[in-house]
N, C-alpha and C positions, 0 to 999 in steps of 0.2 A: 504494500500500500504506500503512495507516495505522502510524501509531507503534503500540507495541506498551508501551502504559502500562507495564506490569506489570513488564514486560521491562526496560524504563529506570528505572523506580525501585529494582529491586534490582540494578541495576548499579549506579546512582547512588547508593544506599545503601552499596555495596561501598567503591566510589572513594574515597565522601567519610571510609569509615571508614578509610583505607589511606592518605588525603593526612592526617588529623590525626593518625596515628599516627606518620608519616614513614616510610612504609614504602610510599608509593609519591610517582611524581613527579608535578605537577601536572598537566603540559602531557601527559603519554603516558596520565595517566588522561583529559581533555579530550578526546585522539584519540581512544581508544576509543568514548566516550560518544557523539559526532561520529557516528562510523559507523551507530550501532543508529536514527538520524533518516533516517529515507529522503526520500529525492528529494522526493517527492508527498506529503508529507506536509504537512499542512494549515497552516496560517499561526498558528494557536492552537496548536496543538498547537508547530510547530517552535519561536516564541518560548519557550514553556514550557519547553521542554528545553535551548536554549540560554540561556535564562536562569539555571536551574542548573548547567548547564555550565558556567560562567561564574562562579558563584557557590564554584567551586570553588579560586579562588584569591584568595580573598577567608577570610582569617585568622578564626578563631571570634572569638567576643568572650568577654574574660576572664570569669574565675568569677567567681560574686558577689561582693563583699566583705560581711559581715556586722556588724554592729554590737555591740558588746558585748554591751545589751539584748537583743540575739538569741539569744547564745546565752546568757546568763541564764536568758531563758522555758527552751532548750531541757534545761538543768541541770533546773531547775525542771520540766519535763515529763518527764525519764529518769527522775527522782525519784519520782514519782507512780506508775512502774510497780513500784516496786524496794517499796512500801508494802506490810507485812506485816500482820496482825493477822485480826481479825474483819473479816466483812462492812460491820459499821459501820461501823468503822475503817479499810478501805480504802476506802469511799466518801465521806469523811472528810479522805482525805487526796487523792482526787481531785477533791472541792468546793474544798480548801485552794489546788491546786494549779493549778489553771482561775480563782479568783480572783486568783494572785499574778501569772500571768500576764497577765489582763486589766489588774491593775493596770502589768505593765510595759507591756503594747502603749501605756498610757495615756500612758507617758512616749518611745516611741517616734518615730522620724522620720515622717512619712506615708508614705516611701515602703516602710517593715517593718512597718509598724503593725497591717494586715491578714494578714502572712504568720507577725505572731507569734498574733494573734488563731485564725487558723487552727489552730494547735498543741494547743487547747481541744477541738478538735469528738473526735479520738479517745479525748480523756480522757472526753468526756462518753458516748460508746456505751461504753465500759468500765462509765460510772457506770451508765448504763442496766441494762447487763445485769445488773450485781449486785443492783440493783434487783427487776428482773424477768427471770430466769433462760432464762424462754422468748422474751422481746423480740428480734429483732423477726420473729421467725416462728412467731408464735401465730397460727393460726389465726384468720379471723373467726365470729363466730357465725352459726350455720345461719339463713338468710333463711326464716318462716314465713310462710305465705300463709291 
């Protein structure tokens, strides 16, 4: 009988959400998991599953730590939506605010550098749309032959 994917990963989902909440025990979630592997079950498949299983006692790894610059851009990017005015002026202040941020990813570590640069793309579909109202589900024009 083969493993039963589906089966194992939303238990395995369960477990793993129940060992980092501390609301369940490793080893008795481990058992469980154990059993939904059958006998005959294939060499790929049972490594897979015991490998997770397994993985289940093994501690998350801690939250990011962020760097100041980080959340600078992200001051700098809450700012950008709180922008009032005319259209001009909110596109204005989301050009302002896409620039200041570039300029900090510029002073960034390499390893935030991209995740502050990131924080740009949603100011710029904001900018867009003000832009152009129907972006980006305007229609294309009729193909004439």
């Amino acid at each position: 009988m083969p493993l039963d994917v589906a089966k194992f990963n939303s238990a395995f989902a369960g477990a793993r959400r129940r060992v980092r909440k501390e609301q369940g025990d490793v080893a008795e979630e481990q058992a469980r998991l154990r059993e939904l592997v059958p006998d005959d079950a294939s060499a790929e498949d049972r490594d897979w599953a015991v490998g997770l299983i397994e993985s289940l006692a093994k501690p998350p790894p801690p939250p990011r730590q962020w760097s100041e610059l980080y959340h600078e851009a992200g001051r700098v990017h809450a700012s950008a939506y709180r922008a009032g005015g005319t259209v001009e002026e909110q596109i204005a202040a989301l050009e302002e605010a896409r620039r200041k941020i570039w300029e900090i990813a510029d002073r960034a570590s390499e390893d935030e550098e991209a995740d502050i640069r990131a924080m740009t793309r949603v100011l710029e579909h904001l900018e867009d749309e003000l832009r152009d109202p129907t972006w980006p589900h305007q229609e294309p024009p009729a193909q004439t032959s």
